[in-house]
PyMOL Python script that loads the backbone (N, CA, C, O; Angstrom):
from pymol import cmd

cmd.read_pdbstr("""\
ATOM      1  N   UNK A   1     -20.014 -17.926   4.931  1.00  0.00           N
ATOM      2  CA  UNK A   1     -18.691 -17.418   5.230  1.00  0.00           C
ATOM      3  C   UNK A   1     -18.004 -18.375   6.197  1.00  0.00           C
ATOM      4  O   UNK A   1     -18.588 -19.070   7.028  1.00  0.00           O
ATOM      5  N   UNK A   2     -16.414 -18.312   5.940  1.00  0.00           N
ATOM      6  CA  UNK A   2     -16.147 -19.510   7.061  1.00  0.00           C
ATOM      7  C   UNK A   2     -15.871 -18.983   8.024  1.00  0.00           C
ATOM      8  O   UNK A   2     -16.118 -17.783   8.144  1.00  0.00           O
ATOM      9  N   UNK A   3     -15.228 -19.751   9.099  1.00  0.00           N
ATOM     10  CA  UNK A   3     -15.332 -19.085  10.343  1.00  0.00           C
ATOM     11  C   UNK A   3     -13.927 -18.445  11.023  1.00  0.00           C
ATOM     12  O   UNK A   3     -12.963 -19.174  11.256  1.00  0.00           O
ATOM     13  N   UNK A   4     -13.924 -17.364  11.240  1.00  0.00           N
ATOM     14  CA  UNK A   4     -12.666 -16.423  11.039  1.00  0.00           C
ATOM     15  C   UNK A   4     -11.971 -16.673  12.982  1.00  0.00           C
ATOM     16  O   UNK A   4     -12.671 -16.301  13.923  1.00  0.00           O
ATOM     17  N   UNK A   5     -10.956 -17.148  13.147  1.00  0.00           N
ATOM     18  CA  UNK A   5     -10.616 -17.160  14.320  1.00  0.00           C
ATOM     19  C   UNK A   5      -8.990 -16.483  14.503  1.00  0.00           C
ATOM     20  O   UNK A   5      -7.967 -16.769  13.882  1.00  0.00           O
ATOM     21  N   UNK A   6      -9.199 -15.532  15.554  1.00  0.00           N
ATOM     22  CA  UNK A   6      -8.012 -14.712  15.593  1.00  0.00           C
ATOM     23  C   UNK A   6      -7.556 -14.708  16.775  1.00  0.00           C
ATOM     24  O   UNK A   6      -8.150 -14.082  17.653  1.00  0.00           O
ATOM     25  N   UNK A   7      -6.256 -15.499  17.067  1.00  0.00           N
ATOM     26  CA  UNK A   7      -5.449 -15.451  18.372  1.00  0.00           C
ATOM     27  C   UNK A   7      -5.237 -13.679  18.637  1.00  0.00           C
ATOM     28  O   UNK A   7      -4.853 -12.985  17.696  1.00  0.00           O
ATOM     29  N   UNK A   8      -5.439 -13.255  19.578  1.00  0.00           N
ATOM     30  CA  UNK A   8      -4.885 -11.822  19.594  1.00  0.00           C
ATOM     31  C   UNK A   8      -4.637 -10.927  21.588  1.00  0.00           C
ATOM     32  O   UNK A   8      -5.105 -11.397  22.625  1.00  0.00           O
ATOM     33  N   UNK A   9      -4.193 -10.251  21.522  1.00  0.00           N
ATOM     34  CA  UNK A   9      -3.933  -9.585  22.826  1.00  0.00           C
ATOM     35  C   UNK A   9      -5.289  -8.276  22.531  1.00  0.00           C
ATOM     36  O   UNK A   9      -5.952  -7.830  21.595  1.00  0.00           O
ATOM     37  N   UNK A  10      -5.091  -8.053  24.265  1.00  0.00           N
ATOM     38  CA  UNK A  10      -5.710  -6.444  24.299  1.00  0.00           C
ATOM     39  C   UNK A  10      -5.286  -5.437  23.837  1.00  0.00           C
ATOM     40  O   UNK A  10      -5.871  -4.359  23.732  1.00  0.00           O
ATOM     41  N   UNK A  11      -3.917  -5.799  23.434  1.00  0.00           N
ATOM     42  CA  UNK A  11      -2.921  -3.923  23.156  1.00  0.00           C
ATOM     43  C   UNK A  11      -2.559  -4.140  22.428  1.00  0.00           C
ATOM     44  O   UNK A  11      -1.389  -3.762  22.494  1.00  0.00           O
ATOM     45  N   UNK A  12      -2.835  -4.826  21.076  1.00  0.00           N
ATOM     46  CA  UNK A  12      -2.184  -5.477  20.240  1.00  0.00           C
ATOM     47  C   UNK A  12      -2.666  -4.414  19.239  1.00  0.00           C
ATOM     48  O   UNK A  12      -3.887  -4.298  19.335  1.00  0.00           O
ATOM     49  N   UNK A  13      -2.033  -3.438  18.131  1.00  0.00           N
ATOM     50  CA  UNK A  13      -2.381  -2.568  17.468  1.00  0.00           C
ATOM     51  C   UNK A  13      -2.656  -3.323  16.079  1.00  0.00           C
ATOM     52  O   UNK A  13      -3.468  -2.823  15.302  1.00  0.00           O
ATOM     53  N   UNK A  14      -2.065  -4.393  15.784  1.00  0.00           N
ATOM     54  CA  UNK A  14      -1.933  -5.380  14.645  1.00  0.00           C
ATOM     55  C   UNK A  14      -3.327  -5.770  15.145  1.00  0.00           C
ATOM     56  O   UNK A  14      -4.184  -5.124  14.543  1.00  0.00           O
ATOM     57  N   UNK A  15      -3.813  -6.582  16.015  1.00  0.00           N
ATOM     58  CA  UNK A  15      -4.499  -6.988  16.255  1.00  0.00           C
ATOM     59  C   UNK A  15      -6.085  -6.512  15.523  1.00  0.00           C
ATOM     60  O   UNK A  15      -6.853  -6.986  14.686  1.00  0.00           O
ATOM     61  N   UNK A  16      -6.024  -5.341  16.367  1.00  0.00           N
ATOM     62  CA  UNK A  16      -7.065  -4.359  15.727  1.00  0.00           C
ATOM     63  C   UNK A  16      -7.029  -3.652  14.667  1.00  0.00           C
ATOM     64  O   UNK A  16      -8.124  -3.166  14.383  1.00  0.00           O
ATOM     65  N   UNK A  17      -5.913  -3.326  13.741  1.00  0.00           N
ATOM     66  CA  UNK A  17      -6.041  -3.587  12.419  1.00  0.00           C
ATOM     67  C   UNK A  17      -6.695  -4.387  11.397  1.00  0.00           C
ATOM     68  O   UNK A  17      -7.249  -4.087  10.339  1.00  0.00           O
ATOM     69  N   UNK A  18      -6.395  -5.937  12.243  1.00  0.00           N
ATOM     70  CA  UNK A  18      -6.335  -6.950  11.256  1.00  0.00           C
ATOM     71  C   UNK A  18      -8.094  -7.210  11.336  1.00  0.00           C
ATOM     72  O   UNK A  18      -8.737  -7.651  10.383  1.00  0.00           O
ATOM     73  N   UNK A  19      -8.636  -6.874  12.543  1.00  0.00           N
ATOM     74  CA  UNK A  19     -10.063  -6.641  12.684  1.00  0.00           C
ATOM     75  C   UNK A  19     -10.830  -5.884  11.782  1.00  0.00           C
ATOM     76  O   UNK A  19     -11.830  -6.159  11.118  1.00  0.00           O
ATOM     77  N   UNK A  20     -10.028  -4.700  11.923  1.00  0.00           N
ATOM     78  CA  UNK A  20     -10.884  -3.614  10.777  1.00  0.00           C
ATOM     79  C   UNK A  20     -11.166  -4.155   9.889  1.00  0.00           C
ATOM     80  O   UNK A  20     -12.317  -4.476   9.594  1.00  0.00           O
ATOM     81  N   UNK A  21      -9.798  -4.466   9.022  1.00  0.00           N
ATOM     82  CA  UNK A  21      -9.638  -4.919   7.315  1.00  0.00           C
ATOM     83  C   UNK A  21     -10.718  -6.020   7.367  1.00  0.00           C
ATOM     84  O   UNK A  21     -11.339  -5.945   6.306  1.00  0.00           O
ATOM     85  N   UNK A  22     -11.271  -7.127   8.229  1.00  0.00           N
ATOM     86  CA  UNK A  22     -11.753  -8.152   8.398  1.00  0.00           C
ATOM     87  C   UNK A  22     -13.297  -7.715   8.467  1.00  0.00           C
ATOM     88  O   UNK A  22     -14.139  -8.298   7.785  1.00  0.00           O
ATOM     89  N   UNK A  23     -13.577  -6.797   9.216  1.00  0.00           N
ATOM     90  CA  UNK A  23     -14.712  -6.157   8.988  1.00  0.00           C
ATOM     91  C   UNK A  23     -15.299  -5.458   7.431  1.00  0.00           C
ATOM     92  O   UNK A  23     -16.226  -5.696   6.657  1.00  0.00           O
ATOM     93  N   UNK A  24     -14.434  -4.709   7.493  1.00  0.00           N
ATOM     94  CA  UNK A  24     -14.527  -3.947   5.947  1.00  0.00           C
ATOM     95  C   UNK A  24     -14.639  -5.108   4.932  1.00  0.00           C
ATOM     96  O   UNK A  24     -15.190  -4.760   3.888  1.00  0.00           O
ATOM     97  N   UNK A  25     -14.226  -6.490   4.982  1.00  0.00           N
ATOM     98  CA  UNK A  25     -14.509  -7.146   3.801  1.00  0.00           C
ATOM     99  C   UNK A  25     -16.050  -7.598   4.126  1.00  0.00           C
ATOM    100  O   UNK A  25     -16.592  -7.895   3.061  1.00  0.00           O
ATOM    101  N   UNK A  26     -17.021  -7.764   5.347  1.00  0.00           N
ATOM    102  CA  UNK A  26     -17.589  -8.277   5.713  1.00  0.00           C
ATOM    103  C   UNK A  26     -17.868  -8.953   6.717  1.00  0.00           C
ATOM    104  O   UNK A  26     -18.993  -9.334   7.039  1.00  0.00           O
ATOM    105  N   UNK A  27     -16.726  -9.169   7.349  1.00  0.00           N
ATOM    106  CA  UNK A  27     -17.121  -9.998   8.290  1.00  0.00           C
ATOM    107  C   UNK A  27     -17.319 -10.121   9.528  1.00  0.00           C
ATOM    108  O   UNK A  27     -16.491  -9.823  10.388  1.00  0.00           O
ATOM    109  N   UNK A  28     -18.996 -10.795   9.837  1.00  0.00           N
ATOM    110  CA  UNK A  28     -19.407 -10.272  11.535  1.00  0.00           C
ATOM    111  C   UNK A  28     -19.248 -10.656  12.510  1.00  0.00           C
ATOM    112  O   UNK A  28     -19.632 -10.106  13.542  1.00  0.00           O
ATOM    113  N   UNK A  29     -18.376 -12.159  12.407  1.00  0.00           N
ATOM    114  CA  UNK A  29     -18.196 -12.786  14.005  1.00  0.00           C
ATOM    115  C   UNK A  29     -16.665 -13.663  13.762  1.00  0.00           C
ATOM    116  O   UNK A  29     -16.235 -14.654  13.173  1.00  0.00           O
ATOM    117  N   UNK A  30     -16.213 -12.570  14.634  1.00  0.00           N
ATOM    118  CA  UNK A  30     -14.543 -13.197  14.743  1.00  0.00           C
ATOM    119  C   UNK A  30     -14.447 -13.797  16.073  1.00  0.00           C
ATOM    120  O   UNK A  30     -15.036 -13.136  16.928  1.00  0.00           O
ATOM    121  N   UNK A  31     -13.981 -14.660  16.414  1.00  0.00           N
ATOM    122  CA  UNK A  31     -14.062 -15.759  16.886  1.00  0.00           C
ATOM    123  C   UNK A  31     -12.323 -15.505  18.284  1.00  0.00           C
ATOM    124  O   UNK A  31     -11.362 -16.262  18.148  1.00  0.00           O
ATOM    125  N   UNK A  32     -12.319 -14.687  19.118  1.00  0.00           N
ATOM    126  CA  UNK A  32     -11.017 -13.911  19.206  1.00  0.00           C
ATOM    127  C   UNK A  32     -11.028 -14.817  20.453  1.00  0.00           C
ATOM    128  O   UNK A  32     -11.901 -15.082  21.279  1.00  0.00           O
ATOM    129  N   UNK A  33      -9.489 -15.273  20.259  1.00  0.00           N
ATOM    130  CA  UNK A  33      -8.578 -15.753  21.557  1.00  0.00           C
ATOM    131  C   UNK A  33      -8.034 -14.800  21.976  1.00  0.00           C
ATOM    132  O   UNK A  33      -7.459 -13.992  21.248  1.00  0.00           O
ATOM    133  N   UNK A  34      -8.122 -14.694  23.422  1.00  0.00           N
ATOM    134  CA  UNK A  34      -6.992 -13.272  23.840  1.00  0.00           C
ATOM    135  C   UNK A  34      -6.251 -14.594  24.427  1.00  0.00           C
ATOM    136  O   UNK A  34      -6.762 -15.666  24.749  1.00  0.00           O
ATOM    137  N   UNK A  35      -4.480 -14.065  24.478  1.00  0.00           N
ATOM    138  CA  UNK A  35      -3.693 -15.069  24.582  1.00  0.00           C
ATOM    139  C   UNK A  35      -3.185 -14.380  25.865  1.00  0.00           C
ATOM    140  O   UNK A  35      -2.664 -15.059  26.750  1.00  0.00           O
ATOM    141  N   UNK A  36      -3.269 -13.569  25.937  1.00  0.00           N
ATOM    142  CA  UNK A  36      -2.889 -12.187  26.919  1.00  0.00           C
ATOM    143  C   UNK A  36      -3.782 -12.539  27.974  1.00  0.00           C
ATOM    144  O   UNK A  36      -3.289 -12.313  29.080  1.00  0.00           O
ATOM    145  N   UNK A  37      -5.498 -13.250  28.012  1.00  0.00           N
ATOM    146  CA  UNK A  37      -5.721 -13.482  29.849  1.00  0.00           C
ATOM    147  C   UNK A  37      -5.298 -15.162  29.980  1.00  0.00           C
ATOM    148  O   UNK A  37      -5.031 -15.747  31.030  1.00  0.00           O
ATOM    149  N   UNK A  38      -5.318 -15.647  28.828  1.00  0.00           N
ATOM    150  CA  UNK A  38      -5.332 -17.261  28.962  1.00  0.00           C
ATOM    151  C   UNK A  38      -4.225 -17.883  27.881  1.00  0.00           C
ATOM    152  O   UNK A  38      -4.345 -18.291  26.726  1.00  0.00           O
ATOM    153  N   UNK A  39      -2.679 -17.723  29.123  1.00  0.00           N
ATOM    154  CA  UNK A  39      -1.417 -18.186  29.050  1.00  0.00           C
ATOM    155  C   UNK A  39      -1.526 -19.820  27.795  1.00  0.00           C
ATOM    156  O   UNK A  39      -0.847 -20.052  26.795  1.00  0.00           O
ATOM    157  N   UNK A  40      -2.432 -20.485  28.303  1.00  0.00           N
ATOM    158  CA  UNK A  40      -2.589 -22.091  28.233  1.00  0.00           C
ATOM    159  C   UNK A  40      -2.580 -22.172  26.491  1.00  0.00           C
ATOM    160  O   UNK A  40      -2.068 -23.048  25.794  1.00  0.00           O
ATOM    161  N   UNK A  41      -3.436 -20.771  25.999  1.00  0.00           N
ATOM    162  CA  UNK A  41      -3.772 -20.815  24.581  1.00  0.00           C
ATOM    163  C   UNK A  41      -3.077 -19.915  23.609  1.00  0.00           C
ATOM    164  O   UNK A  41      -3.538 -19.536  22.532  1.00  0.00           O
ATOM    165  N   UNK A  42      -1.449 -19.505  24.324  1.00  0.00           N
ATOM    166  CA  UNK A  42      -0.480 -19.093  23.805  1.00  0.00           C
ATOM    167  C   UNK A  42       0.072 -20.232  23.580  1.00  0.00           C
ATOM    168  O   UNK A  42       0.029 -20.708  22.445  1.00  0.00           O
ATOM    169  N   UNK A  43       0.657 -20.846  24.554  1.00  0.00           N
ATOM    170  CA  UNK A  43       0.715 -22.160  23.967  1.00  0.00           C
ATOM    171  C   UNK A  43       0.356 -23.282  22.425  1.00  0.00           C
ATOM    172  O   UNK A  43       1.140 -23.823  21.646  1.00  0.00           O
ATOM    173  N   UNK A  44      -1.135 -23.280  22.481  1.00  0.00           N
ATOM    174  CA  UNK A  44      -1.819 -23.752  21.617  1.00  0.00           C
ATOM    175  C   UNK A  44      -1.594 -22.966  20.477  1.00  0.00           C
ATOM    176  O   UNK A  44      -1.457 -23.522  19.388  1.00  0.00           O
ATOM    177  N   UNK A  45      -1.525 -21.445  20.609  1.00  0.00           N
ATOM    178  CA  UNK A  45      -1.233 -20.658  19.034  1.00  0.00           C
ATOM    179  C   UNK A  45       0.064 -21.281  18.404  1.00  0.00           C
ATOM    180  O   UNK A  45       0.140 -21.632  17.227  1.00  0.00           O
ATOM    181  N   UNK A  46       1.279 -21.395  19.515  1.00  0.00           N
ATOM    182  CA  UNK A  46       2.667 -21.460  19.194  1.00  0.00           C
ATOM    183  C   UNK A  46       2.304 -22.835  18.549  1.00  0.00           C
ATOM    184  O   UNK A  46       2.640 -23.117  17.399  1.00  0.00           O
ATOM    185  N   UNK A  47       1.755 -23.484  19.178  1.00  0.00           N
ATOM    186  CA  UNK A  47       1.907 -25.315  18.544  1.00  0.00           C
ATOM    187  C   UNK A  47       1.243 -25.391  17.010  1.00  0.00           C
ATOM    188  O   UNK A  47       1.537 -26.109  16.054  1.00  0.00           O
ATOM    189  N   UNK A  48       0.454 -24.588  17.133  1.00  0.00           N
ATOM    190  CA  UNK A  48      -0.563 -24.840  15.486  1.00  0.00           C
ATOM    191  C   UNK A  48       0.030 -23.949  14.680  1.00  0.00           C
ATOM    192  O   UNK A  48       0.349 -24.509  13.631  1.00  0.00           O
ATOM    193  N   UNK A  49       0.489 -22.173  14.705  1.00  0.00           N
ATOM    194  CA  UNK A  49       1.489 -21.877  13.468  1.00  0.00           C
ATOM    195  C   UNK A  49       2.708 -21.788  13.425  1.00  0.00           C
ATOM    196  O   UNK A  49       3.380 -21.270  12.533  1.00  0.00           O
ATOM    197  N   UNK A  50       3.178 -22.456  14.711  1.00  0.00           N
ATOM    198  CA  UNK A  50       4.549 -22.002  15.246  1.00  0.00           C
ATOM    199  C   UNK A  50       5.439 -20.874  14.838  1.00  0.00           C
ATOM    200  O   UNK A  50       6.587 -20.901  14.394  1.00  0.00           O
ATOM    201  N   UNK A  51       4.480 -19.685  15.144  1.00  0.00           N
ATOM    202  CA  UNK A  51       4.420 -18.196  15.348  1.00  0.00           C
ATOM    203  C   UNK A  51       4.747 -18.124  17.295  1.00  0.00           C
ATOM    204  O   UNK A  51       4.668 -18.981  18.175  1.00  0.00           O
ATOM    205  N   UNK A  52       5.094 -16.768  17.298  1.00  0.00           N
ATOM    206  CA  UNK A  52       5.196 -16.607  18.929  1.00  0.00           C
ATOM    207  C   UNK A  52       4.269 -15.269  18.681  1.00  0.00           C
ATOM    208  O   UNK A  52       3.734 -15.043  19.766  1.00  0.00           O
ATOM    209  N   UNK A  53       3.915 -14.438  17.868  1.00  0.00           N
ATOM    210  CA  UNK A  53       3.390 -13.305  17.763  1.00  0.00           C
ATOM    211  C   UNK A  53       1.938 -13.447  17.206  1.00  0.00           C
ATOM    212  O   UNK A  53       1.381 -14.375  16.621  1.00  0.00           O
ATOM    213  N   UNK A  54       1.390 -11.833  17.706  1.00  0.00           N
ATOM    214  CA  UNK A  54      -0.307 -11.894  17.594  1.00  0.00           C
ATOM    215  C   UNK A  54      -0.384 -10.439  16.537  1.00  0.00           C
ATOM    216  O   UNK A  54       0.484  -9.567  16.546  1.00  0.00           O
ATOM    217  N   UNK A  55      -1.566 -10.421  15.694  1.00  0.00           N
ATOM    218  CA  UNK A  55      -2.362 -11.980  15.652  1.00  0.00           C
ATOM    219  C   UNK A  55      -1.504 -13.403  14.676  1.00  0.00           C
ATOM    220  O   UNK A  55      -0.441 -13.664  14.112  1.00  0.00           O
ATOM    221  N   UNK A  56      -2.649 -13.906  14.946  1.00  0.00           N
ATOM    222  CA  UNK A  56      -2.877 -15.269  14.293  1.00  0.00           C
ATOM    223  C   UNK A  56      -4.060 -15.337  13.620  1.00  0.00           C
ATOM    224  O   UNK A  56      -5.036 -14.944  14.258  1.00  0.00           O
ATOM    225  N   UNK A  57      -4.276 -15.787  12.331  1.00  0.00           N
ATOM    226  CA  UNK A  57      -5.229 -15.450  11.524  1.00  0.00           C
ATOM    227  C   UNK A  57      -5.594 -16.938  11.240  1.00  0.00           C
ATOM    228  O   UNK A  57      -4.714 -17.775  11.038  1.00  0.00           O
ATOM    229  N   UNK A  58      -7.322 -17.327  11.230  1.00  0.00           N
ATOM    230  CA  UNK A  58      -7.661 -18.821  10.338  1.00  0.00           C
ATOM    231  C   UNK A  58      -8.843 -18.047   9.445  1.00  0.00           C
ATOM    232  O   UNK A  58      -9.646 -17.169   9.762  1.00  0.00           O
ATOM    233  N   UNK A  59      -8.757 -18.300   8.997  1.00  0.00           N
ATOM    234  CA  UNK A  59     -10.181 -18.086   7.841  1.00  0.00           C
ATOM    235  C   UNK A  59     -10.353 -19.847   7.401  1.00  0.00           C
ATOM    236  O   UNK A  59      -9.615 -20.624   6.795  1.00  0.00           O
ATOM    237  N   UNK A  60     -11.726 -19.986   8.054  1.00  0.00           N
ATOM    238  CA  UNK A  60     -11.451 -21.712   8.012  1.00  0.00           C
ATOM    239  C   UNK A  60     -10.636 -22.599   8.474  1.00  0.00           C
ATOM    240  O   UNK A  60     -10.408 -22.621   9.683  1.00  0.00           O
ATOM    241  N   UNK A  61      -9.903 -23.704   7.424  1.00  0.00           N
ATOM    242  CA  UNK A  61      -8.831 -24.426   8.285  1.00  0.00           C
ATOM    243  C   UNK A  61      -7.128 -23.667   8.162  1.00  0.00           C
ATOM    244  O   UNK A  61      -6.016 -23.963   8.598  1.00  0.00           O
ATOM    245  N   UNK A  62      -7.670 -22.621   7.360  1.00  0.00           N
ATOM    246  CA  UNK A  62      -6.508 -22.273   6.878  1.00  0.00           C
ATOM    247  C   UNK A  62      -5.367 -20.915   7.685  1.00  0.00           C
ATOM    248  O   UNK A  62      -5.683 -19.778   8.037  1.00  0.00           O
ATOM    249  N   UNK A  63      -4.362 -21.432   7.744  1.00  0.00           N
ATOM    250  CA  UNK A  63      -3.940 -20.339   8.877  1.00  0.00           C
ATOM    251  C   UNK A  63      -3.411 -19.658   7.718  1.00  0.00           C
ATOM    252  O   UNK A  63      -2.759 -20.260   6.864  1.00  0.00           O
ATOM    253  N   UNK A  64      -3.756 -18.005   7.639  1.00  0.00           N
ATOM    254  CA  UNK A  64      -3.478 -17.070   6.804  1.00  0.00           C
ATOM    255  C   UNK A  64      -2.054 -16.393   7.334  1.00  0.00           C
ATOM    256  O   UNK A  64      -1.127 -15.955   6.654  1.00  0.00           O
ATOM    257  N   UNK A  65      -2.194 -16.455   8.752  1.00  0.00           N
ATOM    258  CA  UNK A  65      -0.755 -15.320   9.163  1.00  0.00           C
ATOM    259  C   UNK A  65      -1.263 -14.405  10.530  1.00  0.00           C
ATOM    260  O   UNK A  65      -2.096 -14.644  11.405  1.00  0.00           O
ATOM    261  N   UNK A  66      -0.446 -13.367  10.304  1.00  0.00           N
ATOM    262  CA  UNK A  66      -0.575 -12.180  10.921  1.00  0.00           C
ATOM    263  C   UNK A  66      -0.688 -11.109  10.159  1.00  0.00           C
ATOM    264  O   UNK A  66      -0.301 -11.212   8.995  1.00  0.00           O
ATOM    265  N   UNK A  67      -1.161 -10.014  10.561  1.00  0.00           N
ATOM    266  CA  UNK A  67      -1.615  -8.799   9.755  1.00  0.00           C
ATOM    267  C   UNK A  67      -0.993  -8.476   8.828  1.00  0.00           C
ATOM    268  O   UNK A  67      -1.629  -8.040   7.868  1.00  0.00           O
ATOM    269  N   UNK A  68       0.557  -8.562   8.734  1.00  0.00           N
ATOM    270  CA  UNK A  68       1.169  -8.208   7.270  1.00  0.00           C
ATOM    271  C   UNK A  68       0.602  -9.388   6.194  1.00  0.00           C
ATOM    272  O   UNK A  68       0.463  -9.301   4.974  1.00  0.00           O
ATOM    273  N   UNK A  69       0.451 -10.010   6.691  1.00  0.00           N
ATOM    274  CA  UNK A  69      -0.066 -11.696   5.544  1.00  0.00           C
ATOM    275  C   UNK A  69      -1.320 -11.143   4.839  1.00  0.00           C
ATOM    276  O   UNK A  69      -1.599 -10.876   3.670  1.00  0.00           O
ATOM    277  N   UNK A  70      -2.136 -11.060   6.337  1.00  0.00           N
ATOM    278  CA  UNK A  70      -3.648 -11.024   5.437  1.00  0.00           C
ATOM    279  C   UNK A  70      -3.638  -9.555   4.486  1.00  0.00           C
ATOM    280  O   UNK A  70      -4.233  -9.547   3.408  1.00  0.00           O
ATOM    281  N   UNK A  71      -2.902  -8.313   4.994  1.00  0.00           N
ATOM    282  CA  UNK A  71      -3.278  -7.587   4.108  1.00  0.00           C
ATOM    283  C   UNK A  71      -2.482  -7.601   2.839  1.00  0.00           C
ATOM    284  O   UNK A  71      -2.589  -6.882   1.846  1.00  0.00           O
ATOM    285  N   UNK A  72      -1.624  -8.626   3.111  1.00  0.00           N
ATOM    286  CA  UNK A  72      -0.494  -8.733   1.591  1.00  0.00           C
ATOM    287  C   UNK A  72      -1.690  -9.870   0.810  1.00  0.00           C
ATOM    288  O   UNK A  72      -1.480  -9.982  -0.398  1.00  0.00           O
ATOM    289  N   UNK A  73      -2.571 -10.485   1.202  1.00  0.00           N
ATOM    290  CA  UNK A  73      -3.472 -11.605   0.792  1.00  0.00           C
ATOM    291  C   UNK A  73      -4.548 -10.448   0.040  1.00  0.00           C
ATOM    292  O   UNK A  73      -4.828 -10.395  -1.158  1.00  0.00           O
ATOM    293  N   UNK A  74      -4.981  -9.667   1.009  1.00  0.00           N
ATOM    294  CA  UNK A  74      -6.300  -8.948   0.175  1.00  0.00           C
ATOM    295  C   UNK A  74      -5.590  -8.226  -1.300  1.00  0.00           C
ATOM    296  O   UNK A  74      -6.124  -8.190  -2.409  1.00  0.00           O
ATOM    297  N   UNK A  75      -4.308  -7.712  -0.933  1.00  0.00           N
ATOM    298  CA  UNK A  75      -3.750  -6.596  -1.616  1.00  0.00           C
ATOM    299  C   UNK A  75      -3.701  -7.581  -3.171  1.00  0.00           C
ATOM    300  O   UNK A  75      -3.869  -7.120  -4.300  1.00  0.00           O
ATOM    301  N   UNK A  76      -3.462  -8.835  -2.861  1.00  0.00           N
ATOM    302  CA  UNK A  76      -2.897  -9.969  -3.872  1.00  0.00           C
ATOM    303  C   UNK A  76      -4.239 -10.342  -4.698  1.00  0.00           C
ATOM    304  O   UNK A  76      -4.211 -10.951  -5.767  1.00  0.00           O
ATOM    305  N   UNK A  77      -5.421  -9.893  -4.054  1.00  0.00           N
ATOM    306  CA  UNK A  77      -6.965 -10.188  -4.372  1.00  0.00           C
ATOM    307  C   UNK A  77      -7.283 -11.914  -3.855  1.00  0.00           C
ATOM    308  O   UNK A  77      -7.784 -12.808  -4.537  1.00  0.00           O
ATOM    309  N   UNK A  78      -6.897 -11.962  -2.725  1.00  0.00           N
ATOM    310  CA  UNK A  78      -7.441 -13.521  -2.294  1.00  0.00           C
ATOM    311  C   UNK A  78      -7.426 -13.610  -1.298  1.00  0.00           C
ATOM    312  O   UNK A  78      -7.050 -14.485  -0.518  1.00  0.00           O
ATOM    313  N   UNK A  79      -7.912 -12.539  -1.197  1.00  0.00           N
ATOM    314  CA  UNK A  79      -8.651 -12.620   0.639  1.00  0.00           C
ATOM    315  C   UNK A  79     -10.308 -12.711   0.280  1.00  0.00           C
ATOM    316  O   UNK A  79     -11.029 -13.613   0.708  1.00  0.00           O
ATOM    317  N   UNK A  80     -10.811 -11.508  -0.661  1.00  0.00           N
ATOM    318  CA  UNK A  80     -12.055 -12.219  -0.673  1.00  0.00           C
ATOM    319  C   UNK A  80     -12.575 -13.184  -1.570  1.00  0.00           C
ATOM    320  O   UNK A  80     -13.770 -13.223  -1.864  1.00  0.00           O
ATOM    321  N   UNK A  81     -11.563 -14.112  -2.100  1.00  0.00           N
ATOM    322  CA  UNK A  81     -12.343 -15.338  -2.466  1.00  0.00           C
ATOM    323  C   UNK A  81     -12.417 -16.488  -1.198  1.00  0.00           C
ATOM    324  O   UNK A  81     -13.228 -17.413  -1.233  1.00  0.00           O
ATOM    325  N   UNK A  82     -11.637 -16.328  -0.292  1.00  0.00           N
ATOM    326  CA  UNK A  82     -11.236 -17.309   0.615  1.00  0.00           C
ATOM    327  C   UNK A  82     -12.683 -16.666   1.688  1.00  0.00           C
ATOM    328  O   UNK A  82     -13.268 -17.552   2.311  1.00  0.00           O
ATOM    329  N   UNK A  83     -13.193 -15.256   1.871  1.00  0.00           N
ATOM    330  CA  UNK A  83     -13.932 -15.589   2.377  1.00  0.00           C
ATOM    331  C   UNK A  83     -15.144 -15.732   2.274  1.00  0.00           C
ATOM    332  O   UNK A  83     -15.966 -15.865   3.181  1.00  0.00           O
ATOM    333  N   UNK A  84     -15.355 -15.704   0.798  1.00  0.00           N
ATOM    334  CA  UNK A  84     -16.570 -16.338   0.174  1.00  0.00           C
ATOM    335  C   UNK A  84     -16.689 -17.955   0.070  1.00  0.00           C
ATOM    336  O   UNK A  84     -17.628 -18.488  -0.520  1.00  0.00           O
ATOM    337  N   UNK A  85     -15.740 -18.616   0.642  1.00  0.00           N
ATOM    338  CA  UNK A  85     -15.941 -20.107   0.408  1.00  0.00           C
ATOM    339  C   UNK A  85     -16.788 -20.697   1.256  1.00  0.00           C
ATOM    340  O   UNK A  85     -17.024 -21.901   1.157  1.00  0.00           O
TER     341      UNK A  85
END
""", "prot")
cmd.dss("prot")
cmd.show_as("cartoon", "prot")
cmd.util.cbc("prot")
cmd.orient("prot")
């Protein structure tokens, strides 16, 4: 499985959504930036999807989105081929 990394806050309700759905397909180690204690790597989110909002989704190298993305991705059936790669 590749390796799932999610920019996200503590109070972020998207956030923990986008966890669930991420779980429910399988998957056991998300890889979570809180951007919310460490300012420096809000920054770094804004520069790599130039998004200002959480989450931020990679499945691999690939930046998927934020929670409306990935679940418009599973809904589309290609969320779990992407995380079978």
């Amino acid at each position: 499985m590749p390796r799932i990394l999610m920019y996200a806050t503590g109070v972020c309700p998207y956030c923990l959504m986008a966890e669930r759905l991420l779980r429910a397909k399988g998957v056991a180690d998300i890889e979570k930036v809180r951007v919310d204690l460490e300012p420096a790597r809000r920054e770094e989110m804004m520069q790599r999807t130039g998004r200002r909002t959480v989450p931020q989704i990679y499945v691999g190298d690939r930046h998927v989105g934020g929670y409306d993305d990935l679940a418009a991705l599973d809904r589309a059936g290609g969320l779990e081929p992407l995380l079978a790669a």
